[in-house]
Legacy VTK file of the C-alpha trace (Angstrom):
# vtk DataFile Version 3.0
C-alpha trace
ASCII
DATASET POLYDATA
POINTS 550 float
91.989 115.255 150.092
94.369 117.185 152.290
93.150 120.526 154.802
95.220 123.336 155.566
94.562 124.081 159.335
95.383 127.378 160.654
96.212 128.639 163.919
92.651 128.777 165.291
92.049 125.208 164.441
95.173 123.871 166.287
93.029 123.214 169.508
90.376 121.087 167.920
92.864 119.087 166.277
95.363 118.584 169.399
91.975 117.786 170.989
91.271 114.996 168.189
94.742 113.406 168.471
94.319 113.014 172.315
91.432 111.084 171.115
92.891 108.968 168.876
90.054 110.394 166.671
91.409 110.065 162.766
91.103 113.398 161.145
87.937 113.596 158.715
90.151 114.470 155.621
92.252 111.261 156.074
92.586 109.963 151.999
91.700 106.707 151.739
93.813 105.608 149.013
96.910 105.937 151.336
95.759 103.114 154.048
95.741 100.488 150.963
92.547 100.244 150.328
90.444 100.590 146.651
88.571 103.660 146.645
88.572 106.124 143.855
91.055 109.022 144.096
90.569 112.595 142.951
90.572 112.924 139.056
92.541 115.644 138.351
95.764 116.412 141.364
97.724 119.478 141.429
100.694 120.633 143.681
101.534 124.258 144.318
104.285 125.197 146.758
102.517 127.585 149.648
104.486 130.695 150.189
103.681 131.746 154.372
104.440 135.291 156.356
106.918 134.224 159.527
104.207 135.950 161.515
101.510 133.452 160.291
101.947 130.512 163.098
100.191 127.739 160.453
101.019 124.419 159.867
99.963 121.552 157.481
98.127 118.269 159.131
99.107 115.021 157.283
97.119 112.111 158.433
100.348 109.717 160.121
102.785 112.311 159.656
103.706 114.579 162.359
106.135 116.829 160.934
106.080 116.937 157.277
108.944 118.061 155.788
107.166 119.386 152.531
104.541 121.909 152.629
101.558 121.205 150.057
98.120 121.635 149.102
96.357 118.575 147.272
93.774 120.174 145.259
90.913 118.035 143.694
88.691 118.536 140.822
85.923 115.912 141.154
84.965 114.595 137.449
82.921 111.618 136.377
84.560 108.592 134.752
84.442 108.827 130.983
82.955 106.192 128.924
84.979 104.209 126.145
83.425 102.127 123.611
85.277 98.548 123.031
83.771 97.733 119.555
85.671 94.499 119.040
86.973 91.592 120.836
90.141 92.066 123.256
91.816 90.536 125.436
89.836 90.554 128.688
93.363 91.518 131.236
92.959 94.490 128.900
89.051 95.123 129.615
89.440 94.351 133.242
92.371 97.066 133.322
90.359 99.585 131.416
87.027 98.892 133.784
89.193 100.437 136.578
89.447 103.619 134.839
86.334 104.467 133.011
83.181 103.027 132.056
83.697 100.834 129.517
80.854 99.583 127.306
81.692 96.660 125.332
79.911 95.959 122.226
80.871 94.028 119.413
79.807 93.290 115.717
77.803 96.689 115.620
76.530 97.762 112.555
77.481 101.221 110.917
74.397 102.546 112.261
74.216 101.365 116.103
78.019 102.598 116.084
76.845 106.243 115.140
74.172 106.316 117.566
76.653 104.899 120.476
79.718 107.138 119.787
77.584 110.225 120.565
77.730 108.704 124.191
81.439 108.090 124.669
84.731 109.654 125.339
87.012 107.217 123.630
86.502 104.528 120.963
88.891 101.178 121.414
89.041 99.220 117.755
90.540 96.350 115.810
91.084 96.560 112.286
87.485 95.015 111.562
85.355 98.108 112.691
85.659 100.583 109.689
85.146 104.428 111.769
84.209 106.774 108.858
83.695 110.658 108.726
79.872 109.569 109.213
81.066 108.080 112.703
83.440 111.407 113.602
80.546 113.412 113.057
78.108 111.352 114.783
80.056 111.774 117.941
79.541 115.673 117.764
83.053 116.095 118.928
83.299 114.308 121.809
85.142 111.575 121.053
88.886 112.652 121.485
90.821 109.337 121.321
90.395 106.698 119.227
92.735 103.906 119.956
93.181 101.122 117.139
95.204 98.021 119.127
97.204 96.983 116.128
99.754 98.281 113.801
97.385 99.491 110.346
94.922 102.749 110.695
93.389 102.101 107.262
90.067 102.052 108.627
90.165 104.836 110.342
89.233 108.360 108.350
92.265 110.215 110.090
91.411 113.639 107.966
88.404 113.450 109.677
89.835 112.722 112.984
91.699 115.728 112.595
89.278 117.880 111.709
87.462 116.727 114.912
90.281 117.243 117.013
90.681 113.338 117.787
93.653 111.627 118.673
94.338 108.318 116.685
96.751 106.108 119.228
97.572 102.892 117.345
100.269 100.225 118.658
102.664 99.908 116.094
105.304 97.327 117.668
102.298 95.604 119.440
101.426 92.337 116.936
104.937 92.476 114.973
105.991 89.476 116.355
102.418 87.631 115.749
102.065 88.742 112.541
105.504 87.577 111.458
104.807 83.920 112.965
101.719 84.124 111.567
103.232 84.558 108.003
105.588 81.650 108.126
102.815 79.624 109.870
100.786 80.226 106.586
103.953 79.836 104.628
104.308 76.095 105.940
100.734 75.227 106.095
100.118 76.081 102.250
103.982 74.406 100.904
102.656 71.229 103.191
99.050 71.287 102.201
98.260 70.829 105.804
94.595 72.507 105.611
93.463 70.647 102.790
95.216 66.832 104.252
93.022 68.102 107.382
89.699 68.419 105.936
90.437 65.639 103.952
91.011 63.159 107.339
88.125 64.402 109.128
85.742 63.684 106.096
86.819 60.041 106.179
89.587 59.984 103.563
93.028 59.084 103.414
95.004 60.294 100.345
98.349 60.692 101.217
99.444 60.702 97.364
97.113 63.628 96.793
98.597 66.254 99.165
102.502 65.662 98.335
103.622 69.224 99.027
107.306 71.089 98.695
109.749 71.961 100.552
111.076 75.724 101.630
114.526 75.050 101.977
116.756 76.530 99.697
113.524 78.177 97.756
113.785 82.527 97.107
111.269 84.218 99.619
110.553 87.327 98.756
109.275 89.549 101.060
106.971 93.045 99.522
107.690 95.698 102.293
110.340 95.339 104.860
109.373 96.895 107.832
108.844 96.046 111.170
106.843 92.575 110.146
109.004 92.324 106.988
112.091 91.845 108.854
110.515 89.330 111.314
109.323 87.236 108.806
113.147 87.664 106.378
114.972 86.217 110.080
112.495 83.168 110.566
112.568 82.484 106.942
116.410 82.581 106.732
116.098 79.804 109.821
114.016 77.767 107.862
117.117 77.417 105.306
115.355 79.861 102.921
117.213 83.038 100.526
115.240 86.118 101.803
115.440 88.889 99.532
112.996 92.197 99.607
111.389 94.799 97.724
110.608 98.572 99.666
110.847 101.593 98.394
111.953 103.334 101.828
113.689 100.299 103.631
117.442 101.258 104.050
119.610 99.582 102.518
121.812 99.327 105.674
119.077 97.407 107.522
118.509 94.981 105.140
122.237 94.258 104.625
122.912 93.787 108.833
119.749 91.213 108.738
121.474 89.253 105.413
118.437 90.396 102.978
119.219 91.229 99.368
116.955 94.594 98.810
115.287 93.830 94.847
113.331 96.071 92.405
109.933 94.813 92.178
109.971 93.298 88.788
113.070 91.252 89.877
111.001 89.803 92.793
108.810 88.631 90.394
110.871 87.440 87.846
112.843 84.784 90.908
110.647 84.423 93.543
109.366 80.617 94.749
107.461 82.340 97.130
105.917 85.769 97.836
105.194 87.092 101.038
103.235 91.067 101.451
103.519 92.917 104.675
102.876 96.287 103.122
100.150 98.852 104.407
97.202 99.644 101.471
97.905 103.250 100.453
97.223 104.229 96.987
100.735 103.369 95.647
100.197 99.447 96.692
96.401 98.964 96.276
95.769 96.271 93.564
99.460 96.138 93.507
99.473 92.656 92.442
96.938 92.574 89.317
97.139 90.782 85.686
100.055 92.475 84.995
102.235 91.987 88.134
101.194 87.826 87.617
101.931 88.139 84.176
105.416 89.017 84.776
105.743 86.407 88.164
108.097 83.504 88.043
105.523 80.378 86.783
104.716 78.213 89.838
105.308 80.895 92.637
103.287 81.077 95.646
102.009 84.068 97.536
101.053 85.340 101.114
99.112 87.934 102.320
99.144 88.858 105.850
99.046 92.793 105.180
96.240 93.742 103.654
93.393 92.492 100.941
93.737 95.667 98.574
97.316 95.005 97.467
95.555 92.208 95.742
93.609 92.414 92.932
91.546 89.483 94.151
89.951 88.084 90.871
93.382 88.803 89.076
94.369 86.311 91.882
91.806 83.975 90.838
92.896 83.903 86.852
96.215 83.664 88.227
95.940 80.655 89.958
93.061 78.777 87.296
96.191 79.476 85.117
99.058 77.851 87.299
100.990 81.063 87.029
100.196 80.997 90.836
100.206 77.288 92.006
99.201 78.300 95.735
98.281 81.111 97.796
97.473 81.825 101.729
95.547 84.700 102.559
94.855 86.054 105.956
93.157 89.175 104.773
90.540 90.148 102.124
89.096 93.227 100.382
85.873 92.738 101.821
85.704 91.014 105.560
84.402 88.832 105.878
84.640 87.843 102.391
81.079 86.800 100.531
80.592 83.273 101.699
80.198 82.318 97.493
83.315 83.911 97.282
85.533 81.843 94.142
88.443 82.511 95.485
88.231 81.561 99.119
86.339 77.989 97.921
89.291 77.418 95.317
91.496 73.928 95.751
94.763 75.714 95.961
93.815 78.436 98.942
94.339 78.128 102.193
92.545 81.151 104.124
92.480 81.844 107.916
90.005 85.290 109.067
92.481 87.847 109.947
94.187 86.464 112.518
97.642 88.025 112.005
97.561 89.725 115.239
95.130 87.268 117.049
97.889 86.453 119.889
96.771 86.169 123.773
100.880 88.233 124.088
99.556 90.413 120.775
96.449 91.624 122.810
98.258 92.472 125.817
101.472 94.420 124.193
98.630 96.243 122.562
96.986 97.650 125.991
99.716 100.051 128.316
100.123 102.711 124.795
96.342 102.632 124.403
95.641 102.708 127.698
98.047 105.261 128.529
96.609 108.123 126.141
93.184 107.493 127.375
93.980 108.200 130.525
96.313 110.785 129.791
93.776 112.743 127.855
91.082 112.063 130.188
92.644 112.643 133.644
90.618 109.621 134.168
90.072 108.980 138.045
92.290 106.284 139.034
91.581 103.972 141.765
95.015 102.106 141.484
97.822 104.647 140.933
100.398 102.522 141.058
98.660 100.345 138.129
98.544 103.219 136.580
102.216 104.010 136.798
102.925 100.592 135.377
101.151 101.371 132.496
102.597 104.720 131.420
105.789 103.556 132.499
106.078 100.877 129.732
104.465 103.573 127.289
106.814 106.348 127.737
110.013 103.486 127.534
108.331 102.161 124.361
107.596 105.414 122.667
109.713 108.452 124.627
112.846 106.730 124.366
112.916 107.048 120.864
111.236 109.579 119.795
111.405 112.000 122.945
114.836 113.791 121.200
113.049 114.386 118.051
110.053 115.862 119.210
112.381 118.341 120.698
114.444 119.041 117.878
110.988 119.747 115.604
110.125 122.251 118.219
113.318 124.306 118.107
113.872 123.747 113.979
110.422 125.525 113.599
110.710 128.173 116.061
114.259 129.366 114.248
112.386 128.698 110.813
109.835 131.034 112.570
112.464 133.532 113.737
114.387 134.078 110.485
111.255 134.470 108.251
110.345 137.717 110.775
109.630 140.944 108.806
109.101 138.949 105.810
106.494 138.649 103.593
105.072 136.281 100.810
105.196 133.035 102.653
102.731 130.467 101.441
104.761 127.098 101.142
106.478 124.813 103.790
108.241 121.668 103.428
109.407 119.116 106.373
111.935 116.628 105.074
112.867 113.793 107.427
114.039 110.061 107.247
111.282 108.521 108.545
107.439 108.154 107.839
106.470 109.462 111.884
104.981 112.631 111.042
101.321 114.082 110.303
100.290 117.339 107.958
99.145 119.801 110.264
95.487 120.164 109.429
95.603 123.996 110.992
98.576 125.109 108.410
96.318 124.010 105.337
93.037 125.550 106.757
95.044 128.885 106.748
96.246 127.925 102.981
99.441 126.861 104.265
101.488 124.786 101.270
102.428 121.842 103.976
104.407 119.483 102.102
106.316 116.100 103.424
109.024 114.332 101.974
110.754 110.834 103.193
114.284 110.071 102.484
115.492 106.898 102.074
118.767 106.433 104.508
121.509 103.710 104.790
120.561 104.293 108.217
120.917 101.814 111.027
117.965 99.554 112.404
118.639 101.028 116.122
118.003 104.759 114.673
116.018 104.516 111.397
115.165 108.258 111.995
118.222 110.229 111.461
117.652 114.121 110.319
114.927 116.742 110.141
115.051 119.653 107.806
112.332 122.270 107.629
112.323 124.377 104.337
109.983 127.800 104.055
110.013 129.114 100.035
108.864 132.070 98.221
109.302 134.357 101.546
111.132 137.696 101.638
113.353 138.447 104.712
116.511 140.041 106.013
118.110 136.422 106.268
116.604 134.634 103.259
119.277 136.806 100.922
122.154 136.263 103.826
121.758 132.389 103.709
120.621 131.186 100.378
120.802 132.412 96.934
117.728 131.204 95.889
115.699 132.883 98.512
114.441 129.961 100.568
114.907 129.247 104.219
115.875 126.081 105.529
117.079 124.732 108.601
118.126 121.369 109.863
118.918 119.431 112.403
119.658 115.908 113.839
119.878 114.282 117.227
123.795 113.844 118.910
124.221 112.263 122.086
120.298 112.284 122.743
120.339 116.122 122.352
119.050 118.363 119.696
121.614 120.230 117.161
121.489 122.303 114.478
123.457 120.742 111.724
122.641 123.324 109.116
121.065 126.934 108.097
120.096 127.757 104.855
123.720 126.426 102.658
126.110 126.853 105.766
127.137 123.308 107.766
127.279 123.994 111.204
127.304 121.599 114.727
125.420 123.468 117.570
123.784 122.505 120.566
120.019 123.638 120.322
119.621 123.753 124.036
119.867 127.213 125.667
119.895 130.218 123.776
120.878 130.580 120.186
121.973 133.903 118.460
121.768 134.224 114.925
123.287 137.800 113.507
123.416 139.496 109.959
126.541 140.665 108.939
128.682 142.278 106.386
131.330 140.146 104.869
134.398 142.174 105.986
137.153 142.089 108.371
136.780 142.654 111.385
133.080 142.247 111.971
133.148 138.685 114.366
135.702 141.008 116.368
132.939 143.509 116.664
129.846 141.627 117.215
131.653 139.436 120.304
133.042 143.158 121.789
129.167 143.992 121.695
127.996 140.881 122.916
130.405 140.748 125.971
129.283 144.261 126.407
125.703 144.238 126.724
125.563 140.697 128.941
127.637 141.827 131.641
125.274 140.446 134.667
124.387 143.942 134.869
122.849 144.782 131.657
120.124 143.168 129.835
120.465 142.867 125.806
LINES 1 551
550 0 1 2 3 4 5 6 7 8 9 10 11 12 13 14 15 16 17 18 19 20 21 22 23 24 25 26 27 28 29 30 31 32 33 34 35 36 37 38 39 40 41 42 43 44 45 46 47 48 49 50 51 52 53 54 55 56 57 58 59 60 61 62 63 64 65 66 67 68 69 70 71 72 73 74 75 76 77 78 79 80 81 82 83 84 85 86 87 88 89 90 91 92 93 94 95 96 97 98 99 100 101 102 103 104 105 106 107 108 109 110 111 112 113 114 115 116 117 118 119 120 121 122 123 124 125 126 127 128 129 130 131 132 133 134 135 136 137 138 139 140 141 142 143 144 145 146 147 148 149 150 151 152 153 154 155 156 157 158 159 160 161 162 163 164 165 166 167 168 169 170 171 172 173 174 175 176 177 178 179 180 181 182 183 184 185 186 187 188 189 190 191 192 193 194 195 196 197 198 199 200 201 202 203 204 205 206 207 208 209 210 211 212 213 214 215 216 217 218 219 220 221 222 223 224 225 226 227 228 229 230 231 232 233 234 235 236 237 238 239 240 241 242 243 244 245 246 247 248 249 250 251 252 253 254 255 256 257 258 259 260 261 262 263 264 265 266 267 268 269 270 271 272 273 274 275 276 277 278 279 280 281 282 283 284 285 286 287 288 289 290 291 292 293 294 295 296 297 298 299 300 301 302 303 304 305 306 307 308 309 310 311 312 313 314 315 316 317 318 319 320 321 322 323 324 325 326 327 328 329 330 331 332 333 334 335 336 337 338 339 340 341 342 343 344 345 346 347 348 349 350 351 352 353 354 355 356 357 358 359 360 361 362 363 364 365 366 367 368 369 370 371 372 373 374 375 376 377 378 379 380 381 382 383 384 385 386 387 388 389 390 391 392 393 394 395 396 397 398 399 400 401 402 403 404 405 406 407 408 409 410 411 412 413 414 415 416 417 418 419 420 421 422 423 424 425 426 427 428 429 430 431 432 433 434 435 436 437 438 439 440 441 442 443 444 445 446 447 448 449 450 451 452 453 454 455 456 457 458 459 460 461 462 463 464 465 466 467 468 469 470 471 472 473 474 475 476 477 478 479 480 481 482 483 484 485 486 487 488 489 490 491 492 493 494 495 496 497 498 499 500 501 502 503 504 505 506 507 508 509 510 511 512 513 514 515 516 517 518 519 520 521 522 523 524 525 526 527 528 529 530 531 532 533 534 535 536 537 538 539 540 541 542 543 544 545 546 547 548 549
């Protein structure tokens, strides 16, 4: 840490330098070498009386031309859990930071007892963390970081009750998830894990294992987002007609990639093969069942890379006893790992790998600087390698800042003038946030204080580059001074949208404007006469001469 010497001091240290003594405070970290720094560093300008003959000693630095004190809070190193396999760069990177205890295959019980110890919780999708795990941890457990795109195994209502940060990393395993899906793809139109047991148990029956080819075959892909997409461009190289079925993909997207977007029953009706990278939520559990295979083109083949629920697995299994489904390839399962009796995974036609979607050495090391990054951040872990450590948030604040950074900004502003016009009224009890992209949370706090939150999503012809494209907050059944001057219907709404990387206010309540959020922004009731914009800019000009305050 650095010392502020005063004048009475100045002898011993001149006294010192003649010495070639170092000074005691010299940091450490500064010469090069590895020792821990400070955990928590703050900078304050000092403010000095002429008459005060002080100066600042920096060890190597005679005459500093900046004048600060380096405070330091000494903290311990918080612990973080590591409940399933990484990749060790990762581990090794996190062991410089905190205490890391790794411990795999735990049981629901010995992961209770250990969360109660630990600061942070690291997880694949494998480790299911339930309300029962939350609670365990008595509260102090405020990140949980899930290295991987789905957080269906995480209880996030409980994680928000507990105050918890969930940190997953969405963009992480897109690109092995998508190879991933084609390599299954291959393997089950080539038979190639059922020719390879066959070899190594002695045999040779190349008749047996005659398989098909992709090319010019109709892949269709269920839910085209980030993975979706990955897999439509490899399949289109492999000479095959991509076309897509999701509900919120825009249609714009699709159409730059060369993907035709279908209604789910036509996917059905001419898909040769079916390919699912869509999350489980309640719309898409057991989305596939008797029915769906009932309807299915006779013959088709499916893969599942996403998630076991969209599959009603013993629907899967009459399906494919039936020939309605003459293959499938399945990555994932309702229950992992699946019962080893299990029909379906023993069945002829199946080819089945254990989750490996995301199993990349690349995958596991994309997943680390976001994850890493919020621990830290949250932590003010003590660092013993800043400039590692600037790396690391470096590449998360390009990967995640960059794009969202204007937003954030505009939702600030949009709720404060929501906020602002709703003043001296009374009566409000619902609020809905509309935006064009699925990025946003219910705040917990609003329905605890019986707060109507709602969200809604709005499907865009929007652009791959800026899938996100307006936010518009709406407050109903609230009395004010400008719910009657903007709507007729007595609701308030505001939106806005991002122009040049800045917030702007695009409209209030049924009026289109274009304004510049940043600054300040006046808002004034009126009387619809002549005259009046005449009046208001005579006040205005009035009461901000640099003189007045308004």
């Amino acid at each position: 840490m650095f010392y502020l010497y005063c004048k009475q001091d100045r002898q011993r240290v001149r006294e010192r330098q003649r010495d070639r003594e170092p000074p005691k405070p010299c940091p450490q970290y500064l010469h090069g070498t590895s020792r821990s720094l400070p955990t928590k560093i703050s900078l304050s300008p000092l403010s000095w009386r002429p008459s005060l003959h002080s100066r600042a000693i920096f060890p190597r630095c005679q005459k500093p031309r900046t004048l600060i004190v380096v405070a330091t809070i000494l903290k311990a190193k918080p612990t973080v859990l590591v409940a399933e396999k990484l990749g060790d760069a990762g581990i090794q990177l996190l062991k410089a930071f905190a205490n890391v205890d790794c411990s795999y295959n735990l049981s629901p019980e010995e992961l209770c007892t250990k969360i109660s110890l630990c600061d942070a919780l690291i997880v694949r999708s494998g480790t299911k963390v339930t309300r029962e795990v939350f609670e365990s941890s008595g509260g102090r457990v405020k990140v949980v970081g899930r290295a991987g795109v789905g957080i269906d195994n995480v209880d996030l209502p409980a994680a928000t009750e507990q105050g918890c940060l969930l940190v997953n990393a969405p963009t992480a395993n897109t690109i092995a998830a998508a190879e991933h899906g084609i390599a299954l793809l291959t393997a089950m139109a080539r038979n190639v894990a059922q020719a390879d047991a066959s070899v190594k148990a002695g045999k040779w029956q190349r008749n047996k294992y005659v398989g098909v080819s992709v090319v010019g075959k109709t892949l269709a892909v269920m839910g085209f987002g980030k993975v979706g997409s990955e897999v439509a461009r490899r399949a289109m190289g492999l000479g095959m007609h991509v076309i897509a079925h999701d509900h919120y993909a825009p249609a714009g997207r699709a159409r730059a990639i060369g993907v035709e977007l279908v209604t789910f029953e036509e996917a059905l009706l001419t898909a040769d093969f079916i390919c699912m990278h869509m999350p489980l939520t309640p719309a898409t559990s057991k989305m596939f069942n008797d029915d769906a295979f009932s309807r299915m083109k006779r013959g088709a083949r499916i893969v599942n890379v996403a998630r076991g629920g969209v599959i009603d697995e013993e629907a899967l299994l009459r399906a494919l006893d039936s020939g309605i489904v003459a293959q499938a390839a399945l990555d994932v399962f309702r229950e992992e790992p699946p019962p080893k009796e299990s029909k379906l995974v023993q069945h002829e036609t199946v080819t089945v790998t254990p989750h490996l979607g995301a199993s990349t050495t690349e995958a596991s090391v994309y997943a680390w600087p976001s994850i890493l990054a919020s621990v830290l951040l949250l932590h003010h872990i003590t660092i013993s390698n800043f400039k590692l450590f600037l790396y690391i948030l470096s590449i998360w604040i390009m990967m995640v800042q960059s794009e969202l950074a204007p937003f954030v900004a505009l939702t600030e502003k949009l709720g404060r003038l929501a906020v602002q016009l709703v003043a001296g009224g009374s009566g409000l009890k619902f609020v809905k946030v509309t935006y064009a992209s699925a990025r946003v949370n219910a705040d917990f706090t609003a329905k605890k204080r019986g707060l109507n939150l709602t969200e809604e999503r709005i499907v865009l012809d929007g652009s791959p580059e800026n899938p996100l494209e307006f936010i518009q907050v709406q407050i109903a059944n609230v009395e004010s001074k400008f719910a009657g001057a903007i709507s007729d219907s007595g609701e308030i709404t505001v939106e806005g949208g991002v122009k040049d990387g800045k917030p702007h206010l695009t409209k209030v309540g049924s009026f289109g404007v274009c304004v510049s959020l940043e600054g300040s922004l006046i808002l004034c009731r009126q009387i619809d006469q002549p005259g009046m914009i005449g009046r208001v800019g005579s006040i205005l000009g009035e009461e901000l001469h640099p003189g007045n305050k308004l």
